[in-house]
Backbone and ligand atoms as CSV (ligand in chain L), in Angstrom:
chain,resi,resn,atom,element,x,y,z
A,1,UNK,N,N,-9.101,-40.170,6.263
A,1,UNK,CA,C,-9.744,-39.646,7.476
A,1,UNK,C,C,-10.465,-38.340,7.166
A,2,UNK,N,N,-12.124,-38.305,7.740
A,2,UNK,CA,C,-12.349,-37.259,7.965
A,2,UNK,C,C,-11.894,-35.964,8.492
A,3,UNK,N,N,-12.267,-34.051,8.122
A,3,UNK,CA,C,-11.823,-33.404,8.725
A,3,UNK,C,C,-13.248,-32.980,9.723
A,4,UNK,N,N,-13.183,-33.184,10.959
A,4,UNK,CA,C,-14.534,-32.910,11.903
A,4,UNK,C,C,-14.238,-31.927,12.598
A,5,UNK,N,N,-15.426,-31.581,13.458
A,5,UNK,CA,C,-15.649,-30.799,14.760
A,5,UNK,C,C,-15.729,-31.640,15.641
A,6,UNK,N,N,-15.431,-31.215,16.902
A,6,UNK,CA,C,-16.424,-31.755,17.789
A,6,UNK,C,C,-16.167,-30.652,19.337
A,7,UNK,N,N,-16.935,-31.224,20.024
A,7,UNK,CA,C,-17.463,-29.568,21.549
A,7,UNK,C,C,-16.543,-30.212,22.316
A,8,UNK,N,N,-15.866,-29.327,22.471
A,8,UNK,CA,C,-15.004,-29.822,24.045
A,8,UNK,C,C,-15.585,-28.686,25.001
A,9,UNK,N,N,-15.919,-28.904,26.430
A,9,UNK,CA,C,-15.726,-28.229,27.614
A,9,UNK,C,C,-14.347,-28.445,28.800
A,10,UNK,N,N,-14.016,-27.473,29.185
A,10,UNK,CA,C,-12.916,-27.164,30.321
A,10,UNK,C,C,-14.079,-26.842,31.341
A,11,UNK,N,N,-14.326,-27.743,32.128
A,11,UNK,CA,C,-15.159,-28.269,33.450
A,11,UNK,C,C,-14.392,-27.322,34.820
A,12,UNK,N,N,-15.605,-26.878,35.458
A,12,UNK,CA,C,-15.375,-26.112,36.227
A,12,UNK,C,C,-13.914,-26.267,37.603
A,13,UNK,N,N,-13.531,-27.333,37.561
A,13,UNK,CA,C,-12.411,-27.876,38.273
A,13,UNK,C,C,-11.173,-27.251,37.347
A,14,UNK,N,N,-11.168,-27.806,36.111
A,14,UNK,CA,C,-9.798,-27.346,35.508
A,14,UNK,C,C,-9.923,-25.884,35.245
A,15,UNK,N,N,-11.243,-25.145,35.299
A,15,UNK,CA,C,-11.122,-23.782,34.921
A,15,UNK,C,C,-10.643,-22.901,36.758
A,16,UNK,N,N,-11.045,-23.548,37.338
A,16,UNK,CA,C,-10.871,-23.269,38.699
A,16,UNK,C,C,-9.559,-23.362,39.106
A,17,UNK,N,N,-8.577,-24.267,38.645
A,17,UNK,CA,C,-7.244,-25.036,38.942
A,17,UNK,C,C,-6.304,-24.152,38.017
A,18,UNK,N,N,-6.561,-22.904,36.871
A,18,UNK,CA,C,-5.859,-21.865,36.565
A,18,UNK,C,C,-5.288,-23.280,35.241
A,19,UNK,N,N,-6.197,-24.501,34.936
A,19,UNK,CA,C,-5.641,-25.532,33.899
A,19,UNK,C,C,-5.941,-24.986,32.195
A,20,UNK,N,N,-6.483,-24.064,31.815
A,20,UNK,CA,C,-7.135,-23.632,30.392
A,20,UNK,C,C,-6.216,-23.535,29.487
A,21,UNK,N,N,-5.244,-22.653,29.962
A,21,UNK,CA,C,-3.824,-22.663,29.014
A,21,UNK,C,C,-3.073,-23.583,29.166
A,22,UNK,N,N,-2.968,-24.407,29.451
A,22,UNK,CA,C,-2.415,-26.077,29.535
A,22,UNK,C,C,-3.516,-27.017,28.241
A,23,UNK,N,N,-4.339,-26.792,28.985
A,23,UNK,CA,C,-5.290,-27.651,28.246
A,23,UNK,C,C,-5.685,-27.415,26.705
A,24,UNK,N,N,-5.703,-26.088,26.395
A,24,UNK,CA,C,-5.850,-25.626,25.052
A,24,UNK,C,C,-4.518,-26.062,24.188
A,25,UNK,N,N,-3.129,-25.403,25.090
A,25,UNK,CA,C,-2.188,-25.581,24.465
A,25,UNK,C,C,-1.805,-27.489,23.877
A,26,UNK,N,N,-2.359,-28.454,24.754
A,26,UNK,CA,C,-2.257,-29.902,24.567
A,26,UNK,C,C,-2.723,-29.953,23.142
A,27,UNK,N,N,-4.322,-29.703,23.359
A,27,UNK,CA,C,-5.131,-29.896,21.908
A,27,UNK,C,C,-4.606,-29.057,20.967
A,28,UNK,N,N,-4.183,-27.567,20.683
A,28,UNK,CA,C,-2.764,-27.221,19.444
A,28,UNK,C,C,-1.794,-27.881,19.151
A,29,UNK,N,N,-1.027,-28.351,20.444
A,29,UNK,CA,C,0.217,-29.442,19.808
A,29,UNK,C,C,-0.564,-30.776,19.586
A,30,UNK,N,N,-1.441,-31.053,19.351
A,30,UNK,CA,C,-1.485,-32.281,19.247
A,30,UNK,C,C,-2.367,-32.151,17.655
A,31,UNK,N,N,-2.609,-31.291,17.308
A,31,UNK,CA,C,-2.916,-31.105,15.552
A,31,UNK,C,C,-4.125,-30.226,15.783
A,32,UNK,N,N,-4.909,-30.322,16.956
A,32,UNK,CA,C,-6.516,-29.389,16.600
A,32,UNK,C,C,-6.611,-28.012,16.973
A,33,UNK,N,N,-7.158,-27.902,15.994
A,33,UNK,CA,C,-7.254,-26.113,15.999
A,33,UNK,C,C,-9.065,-25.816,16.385
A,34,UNK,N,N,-8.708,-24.615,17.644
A,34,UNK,CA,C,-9.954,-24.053,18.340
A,34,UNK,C,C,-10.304,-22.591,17.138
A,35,UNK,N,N,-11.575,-23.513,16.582
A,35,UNK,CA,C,-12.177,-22.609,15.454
A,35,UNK,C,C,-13.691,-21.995,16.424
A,36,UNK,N,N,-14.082,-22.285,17.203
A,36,UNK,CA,C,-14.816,-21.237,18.264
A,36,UNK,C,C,-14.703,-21.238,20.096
A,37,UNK,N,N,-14.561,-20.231,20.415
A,37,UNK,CA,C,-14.240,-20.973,21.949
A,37,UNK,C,C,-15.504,-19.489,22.812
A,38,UNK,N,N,-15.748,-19.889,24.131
A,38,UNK,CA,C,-16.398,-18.942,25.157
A,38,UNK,C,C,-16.393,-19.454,26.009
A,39,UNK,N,N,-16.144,-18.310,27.076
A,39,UNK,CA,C,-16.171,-18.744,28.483
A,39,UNK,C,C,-17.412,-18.339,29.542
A,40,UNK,N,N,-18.213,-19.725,29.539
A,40,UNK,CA,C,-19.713,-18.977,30.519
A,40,UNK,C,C,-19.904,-19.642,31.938
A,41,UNK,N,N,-20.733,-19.791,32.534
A,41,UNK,CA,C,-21.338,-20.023,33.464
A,41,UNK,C,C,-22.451,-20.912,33.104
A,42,UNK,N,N,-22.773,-21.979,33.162
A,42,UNK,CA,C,-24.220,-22.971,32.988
A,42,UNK,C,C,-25.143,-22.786,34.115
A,43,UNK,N,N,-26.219,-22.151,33.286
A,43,UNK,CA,C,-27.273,-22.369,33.890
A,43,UNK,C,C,-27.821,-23.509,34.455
A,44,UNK,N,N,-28.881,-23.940,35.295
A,44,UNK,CA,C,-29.149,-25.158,36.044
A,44,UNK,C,C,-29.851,-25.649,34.313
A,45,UNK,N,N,-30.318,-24.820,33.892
A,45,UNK,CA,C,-31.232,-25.209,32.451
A,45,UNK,C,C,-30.573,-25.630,31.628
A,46,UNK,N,N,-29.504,-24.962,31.210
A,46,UNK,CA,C,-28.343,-25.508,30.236
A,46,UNK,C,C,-27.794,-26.728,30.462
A,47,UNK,N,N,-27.343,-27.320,32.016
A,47,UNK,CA,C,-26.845,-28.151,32.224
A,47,UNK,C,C,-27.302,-29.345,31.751
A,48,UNK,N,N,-28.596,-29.135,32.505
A,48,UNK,CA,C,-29.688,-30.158,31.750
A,48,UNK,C,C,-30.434,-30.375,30.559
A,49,UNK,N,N,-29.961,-29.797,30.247
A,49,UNK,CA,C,-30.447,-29.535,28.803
A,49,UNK,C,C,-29.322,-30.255,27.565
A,50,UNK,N,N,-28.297,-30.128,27.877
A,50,UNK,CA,C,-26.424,-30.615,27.403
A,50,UNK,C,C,-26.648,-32.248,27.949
A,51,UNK,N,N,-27.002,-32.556,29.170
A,51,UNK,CA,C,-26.673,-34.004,29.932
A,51,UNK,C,C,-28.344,-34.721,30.106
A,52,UNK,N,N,-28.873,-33.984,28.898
A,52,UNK,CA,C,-30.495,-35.103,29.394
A,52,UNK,C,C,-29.973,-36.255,29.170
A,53,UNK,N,N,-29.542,-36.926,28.155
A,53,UNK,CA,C,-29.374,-38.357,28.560
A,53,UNK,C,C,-29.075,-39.487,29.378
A,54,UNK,N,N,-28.736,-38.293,30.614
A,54,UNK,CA,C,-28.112,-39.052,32.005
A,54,UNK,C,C,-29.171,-38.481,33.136
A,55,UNK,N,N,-30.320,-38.000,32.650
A,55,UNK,CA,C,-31.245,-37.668,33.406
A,55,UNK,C,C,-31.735,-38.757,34.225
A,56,UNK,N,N,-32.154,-39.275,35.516
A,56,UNK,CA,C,-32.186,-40.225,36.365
A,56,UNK,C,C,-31.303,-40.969,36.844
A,57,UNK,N,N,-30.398,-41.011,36.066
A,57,UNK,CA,C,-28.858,-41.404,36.896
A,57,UNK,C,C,-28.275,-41.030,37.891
A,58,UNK,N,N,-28.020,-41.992,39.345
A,58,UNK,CA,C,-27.915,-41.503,40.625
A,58,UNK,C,C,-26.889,-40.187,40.565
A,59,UNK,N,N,-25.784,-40.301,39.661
A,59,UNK,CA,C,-25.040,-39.642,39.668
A,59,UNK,C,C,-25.577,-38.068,39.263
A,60,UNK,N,N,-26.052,-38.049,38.911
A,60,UNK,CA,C,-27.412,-36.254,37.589
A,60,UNK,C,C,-27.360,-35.165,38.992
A,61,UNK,N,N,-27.849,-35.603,39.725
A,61,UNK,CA,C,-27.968,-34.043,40.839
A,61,UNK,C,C,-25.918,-33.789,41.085
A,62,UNK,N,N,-25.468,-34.630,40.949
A,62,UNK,CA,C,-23.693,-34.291,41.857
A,62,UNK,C,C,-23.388,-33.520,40.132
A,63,UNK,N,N,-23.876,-33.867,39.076
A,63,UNK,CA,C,-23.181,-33.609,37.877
A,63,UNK,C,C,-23.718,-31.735,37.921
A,64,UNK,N,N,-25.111,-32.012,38.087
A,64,UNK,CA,C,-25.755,-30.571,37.574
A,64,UNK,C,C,-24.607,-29.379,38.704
A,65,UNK,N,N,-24.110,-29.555,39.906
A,65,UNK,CA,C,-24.417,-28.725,40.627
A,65,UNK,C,C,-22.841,-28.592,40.437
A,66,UNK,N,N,-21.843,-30.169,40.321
A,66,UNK,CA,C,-20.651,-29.433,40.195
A,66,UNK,C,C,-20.885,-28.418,38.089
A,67,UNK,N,N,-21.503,-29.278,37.208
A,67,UNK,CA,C,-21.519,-28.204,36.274
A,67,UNK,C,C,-21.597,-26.374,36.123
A,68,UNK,N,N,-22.377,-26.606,36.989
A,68,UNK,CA,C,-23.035,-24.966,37.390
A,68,UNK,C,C,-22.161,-24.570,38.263
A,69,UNK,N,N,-21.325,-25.187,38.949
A,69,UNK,CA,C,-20.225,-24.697,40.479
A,69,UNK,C,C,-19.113,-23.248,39.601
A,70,UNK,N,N,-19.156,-22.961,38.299
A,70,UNK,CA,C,-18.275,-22.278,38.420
A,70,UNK,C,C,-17.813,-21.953,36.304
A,71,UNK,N,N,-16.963,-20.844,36.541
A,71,UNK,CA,C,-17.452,-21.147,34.984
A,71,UNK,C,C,-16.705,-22.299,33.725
A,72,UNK,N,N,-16.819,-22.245,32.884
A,72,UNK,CA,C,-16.911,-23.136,31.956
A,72,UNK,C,C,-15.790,-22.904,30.620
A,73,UNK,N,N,-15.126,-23.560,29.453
A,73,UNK,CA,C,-14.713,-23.204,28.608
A,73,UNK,C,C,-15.166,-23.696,27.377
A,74,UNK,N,N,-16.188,-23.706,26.715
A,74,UNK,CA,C,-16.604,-24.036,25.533
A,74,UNK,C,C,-16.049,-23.985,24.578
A,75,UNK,N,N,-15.593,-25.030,23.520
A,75,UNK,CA,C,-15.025,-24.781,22.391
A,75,UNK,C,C,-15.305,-25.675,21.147
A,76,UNK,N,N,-14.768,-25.614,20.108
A,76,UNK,CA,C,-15.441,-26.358,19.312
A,76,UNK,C,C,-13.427,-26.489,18.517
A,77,UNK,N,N,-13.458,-27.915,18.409
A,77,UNK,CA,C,-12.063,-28.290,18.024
A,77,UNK,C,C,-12.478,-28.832,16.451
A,78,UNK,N,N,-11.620,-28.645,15.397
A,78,UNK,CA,C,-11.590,-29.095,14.336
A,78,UNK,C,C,-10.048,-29.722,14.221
A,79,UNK,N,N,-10.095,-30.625,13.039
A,79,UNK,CA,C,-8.900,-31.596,12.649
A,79,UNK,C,C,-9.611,-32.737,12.199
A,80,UNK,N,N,-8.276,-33.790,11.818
A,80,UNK,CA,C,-8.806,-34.718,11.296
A,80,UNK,C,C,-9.339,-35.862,12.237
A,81,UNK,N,N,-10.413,-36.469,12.107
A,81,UNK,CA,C,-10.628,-37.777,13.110
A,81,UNK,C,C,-10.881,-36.373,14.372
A,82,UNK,N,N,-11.816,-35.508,14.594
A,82,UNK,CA,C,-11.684,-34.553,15.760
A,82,UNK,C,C,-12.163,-35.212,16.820
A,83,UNK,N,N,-13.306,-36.499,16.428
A,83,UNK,CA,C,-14.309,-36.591,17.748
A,83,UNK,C,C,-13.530,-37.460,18.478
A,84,UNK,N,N,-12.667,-38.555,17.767
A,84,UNK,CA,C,-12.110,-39.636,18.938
A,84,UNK,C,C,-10.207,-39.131,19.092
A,85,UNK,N,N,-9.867,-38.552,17.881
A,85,UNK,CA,C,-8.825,-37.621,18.695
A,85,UNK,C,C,-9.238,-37.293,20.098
A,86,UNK,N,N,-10.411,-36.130,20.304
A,86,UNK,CA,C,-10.143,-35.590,21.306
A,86,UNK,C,C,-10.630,-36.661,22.304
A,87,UNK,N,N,-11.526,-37.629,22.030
A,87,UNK,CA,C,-11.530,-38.395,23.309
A,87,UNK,C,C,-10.099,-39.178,23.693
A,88,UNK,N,N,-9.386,-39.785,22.771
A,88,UNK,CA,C,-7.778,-40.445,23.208
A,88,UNK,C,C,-7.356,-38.953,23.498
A,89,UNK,N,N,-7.497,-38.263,23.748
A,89,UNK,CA,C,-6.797,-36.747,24.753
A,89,UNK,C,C,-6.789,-36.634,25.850
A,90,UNK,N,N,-8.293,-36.603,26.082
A,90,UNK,CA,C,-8.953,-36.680,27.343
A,90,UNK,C,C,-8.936,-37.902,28.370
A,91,UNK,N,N,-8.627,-38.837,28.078
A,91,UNK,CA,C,-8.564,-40.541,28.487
A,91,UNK,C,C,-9.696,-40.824,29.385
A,92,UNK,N,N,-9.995,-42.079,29.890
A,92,UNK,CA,C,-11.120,-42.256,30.276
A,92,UNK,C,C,-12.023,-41.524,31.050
A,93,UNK,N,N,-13.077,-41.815,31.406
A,93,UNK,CA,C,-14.267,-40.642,32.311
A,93,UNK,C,C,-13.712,-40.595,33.669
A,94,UNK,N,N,-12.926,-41.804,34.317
A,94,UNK,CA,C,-12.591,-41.710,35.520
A,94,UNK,C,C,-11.132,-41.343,35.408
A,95,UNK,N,N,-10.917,-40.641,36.260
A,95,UNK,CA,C,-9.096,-40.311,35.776
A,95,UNK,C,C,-8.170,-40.979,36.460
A,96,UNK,N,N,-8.982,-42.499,37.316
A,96,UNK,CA,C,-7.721,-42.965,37.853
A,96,UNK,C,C,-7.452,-44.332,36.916
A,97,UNK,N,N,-8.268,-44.461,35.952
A,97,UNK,CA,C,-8.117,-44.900,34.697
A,97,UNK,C,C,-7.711,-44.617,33.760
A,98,UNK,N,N,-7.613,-43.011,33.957
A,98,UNK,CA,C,-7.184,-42.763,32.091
A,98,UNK,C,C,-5.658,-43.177,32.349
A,99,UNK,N,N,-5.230,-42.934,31.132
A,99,UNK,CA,C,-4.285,-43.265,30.617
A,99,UNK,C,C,-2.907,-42.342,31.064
A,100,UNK,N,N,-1.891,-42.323,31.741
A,100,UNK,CA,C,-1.113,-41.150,32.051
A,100,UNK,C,C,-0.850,-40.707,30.994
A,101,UNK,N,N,-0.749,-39.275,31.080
A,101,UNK,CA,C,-0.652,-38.023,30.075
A,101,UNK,C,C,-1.675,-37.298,29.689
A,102,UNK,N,N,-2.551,-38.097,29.602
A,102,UNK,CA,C,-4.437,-37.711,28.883
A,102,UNK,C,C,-4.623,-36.654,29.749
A,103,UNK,N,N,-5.354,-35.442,29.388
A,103,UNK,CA,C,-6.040,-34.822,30.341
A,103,UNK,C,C,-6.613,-34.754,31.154
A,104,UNK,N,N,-7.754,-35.909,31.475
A,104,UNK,CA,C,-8.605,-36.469,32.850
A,104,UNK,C,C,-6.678,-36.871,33.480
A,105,UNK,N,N,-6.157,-37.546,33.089
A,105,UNK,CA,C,-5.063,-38.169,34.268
A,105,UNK,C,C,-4.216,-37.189,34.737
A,106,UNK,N,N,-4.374,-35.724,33.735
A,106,UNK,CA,C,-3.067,-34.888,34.396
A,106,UNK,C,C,-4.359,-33.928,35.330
A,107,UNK,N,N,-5.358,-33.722,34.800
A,107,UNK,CA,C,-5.476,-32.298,35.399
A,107,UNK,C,C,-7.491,-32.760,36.149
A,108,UNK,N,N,-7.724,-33.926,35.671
A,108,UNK,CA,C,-9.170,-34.382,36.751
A,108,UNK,C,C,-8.627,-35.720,38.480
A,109,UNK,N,N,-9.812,-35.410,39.440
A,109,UNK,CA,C,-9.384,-36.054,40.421
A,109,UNK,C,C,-9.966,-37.322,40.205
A,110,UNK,N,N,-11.162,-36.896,40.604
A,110,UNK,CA,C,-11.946,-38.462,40.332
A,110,UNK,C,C,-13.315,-38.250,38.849
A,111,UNK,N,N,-13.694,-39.258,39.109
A,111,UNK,CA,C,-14.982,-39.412,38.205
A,111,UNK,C,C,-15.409,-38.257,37.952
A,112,UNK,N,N,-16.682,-37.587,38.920
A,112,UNK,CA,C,-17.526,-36.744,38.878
A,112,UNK,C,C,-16.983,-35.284,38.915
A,113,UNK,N,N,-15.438,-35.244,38.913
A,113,UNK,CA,C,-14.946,-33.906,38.192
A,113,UNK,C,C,-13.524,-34.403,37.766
A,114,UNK,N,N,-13.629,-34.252,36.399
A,114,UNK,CA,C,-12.651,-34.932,35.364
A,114,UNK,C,C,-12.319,-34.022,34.480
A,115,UNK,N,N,-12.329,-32.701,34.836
A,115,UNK,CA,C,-11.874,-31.871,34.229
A,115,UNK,C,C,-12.225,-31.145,32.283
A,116,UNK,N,N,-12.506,-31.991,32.062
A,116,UNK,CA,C,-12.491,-31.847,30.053
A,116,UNK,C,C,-14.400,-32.611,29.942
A,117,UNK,N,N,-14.696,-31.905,28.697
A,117,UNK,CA,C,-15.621,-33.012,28.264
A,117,UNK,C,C,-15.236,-32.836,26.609
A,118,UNK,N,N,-15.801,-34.299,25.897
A,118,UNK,CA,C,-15.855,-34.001,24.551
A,118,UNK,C,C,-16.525,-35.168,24.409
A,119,UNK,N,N,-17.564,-34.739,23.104
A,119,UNK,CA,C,-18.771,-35.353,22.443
A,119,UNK,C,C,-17.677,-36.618,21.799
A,120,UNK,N,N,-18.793,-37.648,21.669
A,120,UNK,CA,C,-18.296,-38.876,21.579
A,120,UNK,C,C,-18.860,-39.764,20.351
A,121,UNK,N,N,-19.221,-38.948,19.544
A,121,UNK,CA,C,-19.865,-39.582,18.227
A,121,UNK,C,C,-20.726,-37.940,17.237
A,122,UNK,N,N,-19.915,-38.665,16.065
A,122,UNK,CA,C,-21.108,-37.608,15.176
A,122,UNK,C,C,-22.175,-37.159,15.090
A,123,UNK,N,N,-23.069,-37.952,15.973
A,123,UNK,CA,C,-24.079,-37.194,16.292
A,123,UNK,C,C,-24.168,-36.318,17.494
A,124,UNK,N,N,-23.586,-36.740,18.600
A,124,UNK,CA,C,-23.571,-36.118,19.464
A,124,UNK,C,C,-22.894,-34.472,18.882
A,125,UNK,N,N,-21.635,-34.427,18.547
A,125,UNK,CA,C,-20.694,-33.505,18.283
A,125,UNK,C,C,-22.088,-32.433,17.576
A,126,UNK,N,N,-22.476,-33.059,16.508
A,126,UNK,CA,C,-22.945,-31.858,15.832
A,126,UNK,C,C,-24.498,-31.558,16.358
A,127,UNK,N,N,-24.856,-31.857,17.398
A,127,UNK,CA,C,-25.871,-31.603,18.286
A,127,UNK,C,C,-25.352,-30.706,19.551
A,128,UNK,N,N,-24.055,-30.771,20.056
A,128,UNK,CA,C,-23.408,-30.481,21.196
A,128,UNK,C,C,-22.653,-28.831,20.372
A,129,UNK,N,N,-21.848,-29.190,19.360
A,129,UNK,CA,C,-21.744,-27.968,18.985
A,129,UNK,C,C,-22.847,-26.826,18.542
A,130,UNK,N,N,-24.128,-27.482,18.084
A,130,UNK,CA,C,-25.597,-26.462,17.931
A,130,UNK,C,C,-25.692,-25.913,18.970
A,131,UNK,N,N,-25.969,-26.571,20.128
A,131,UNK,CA,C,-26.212,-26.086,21.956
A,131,UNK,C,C,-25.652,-24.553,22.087
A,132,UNK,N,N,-24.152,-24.984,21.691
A,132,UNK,CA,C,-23.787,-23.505,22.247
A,132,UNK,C,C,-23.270,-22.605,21.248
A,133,UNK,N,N,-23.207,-23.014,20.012
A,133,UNK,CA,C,-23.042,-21.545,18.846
A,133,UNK,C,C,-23.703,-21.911,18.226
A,134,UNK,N,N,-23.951,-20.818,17.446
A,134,UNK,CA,C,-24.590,-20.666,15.884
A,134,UNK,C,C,-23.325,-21.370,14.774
A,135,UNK,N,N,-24.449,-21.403,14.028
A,135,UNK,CA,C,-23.906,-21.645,12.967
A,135,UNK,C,C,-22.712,-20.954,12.262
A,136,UNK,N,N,-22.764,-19.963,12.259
A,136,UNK,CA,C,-21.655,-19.016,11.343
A,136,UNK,C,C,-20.811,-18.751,12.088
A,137,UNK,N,N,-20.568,-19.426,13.671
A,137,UNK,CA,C,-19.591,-18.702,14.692
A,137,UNK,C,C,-18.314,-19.993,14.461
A,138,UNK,N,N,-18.630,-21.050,14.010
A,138,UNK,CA,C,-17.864,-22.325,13.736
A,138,UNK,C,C,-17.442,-22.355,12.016
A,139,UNK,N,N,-17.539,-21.649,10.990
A,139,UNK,CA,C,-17.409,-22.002,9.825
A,139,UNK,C,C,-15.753,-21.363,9.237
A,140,UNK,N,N,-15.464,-20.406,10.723
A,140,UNK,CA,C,-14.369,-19.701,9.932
A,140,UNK,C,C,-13.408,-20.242,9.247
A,141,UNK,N,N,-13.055,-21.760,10.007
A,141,UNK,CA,C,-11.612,-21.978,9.572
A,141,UNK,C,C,-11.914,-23.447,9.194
A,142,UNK,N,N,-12.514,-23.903,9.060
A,142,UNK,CA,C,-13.288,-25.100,7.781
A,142,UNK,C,C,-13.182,-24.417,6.071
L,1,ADP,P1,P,-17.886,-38.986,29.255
L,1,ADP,O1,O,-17.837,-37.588,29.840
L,1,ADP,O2,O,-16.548,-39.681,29.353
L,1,ADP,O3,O,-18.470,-39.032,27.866
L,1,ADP,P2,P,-20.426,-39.990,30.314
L,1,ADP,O4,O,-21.120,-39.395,29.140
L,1,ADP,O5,O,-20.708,-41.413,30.640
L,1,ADP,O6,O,-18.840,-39.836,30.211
L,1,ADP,O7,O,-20.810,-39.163,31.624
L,1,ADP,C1,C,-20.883,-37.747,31.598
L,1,ADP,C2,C,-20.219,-37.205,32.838
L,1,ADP,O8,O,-20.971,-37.592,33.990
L,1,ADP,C3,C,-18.807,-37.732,33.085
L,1,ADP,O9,O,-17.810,-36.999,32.422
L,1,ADP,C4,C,-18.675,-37.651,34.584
L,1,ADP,O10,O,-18.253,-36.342,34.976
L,1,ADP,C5,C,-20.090,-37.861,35.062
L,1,ADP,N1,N,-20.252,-39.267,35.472
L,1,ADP,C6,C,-20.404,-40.350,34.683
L,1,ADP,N2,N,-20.511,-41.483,35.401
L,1,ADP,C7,C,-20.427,-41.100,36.697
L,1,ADP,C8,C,-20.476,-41.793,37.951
L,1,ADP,N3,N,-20.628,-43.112,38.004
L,1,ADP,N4,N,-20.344,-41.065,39.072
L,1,ADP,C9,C,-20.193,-39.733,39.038
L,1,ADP,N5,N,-20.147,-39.003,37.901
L,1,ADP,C10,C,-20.260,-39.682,36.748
């Protein structure tokens, strides 16, 4: 197995719900180590800019506005297998699907705020981690 990155966000619901130290602490016990993290606010630009690929999708205006509703936890997780680790973390997009225990099932309500995000393929990851750091802010602990 590969050792990867990949971007997780703590979505304005779980940062709102006092969930960050829960949620960080899951992804430590569970092997991945947060080699960059920040906490911002998304711009309407950023948002869209992170989710063009869902640009025209009925769902895109409910996404942009809860994105921007509040602030954010950016991080960038390393370990082995990082990108689909952290998706079996997170469990499905809807949380009355995921899986009990997963993060969408403990700490998202429905669909359109599910608490966590994480990139879902190598390309995405190392496009999603560019977005929001530099380069040299992710190399420490690789
Ligand atoms: P994931 O976040 O699991 O990779 P997607 O990339 O398909 O899922 O969608 C991005 C985000 O858009 C989801 O996490 C969810 O918050 C939102 N979303 C996706 N599909 C819907 C939908 N049908 N209704 C409302 N929100 C949705």
């Amino acid at each position: 197995m590969a050792l990867e990155q990949t971007l997780s966000i703590i979505k304005p619901d779980a940062v709102g719900e006092n969930h960050i130290g829960e949620i960080v602490a899951h992804f430590e016990q569970a092997g991945l180590s947060i080699v960059a993290m920040k906490m911002i606010r998304l711009s309407r630009e950023q948002a869209e800019g992170f989710y063009a690929e869902h640009i025209g999708r009925p769902f895109f205006e409910g996404l942009m506005n809860f994105m921007t509703s509040g602030p954010v936890v950016v991080q960038v997780l390393s370990g082995e297998n990082a990108i689909q680790r952290n998706r079996e973390l997170m469990g499905a997009t809807d949380p009355a699907k995921a899986e009990p225990g997963t993060l969408r099932a403990r700490f998202g309500s429905i669909v359109s705020a599910n608490a966590v995000h994480g990139s879902d393929s190598p390309v995405s990851a190392a496009r999603e981690i560019a977005y929001f750091f530099d380069q040299d802010a992710v190399l420490l602990r690789n």
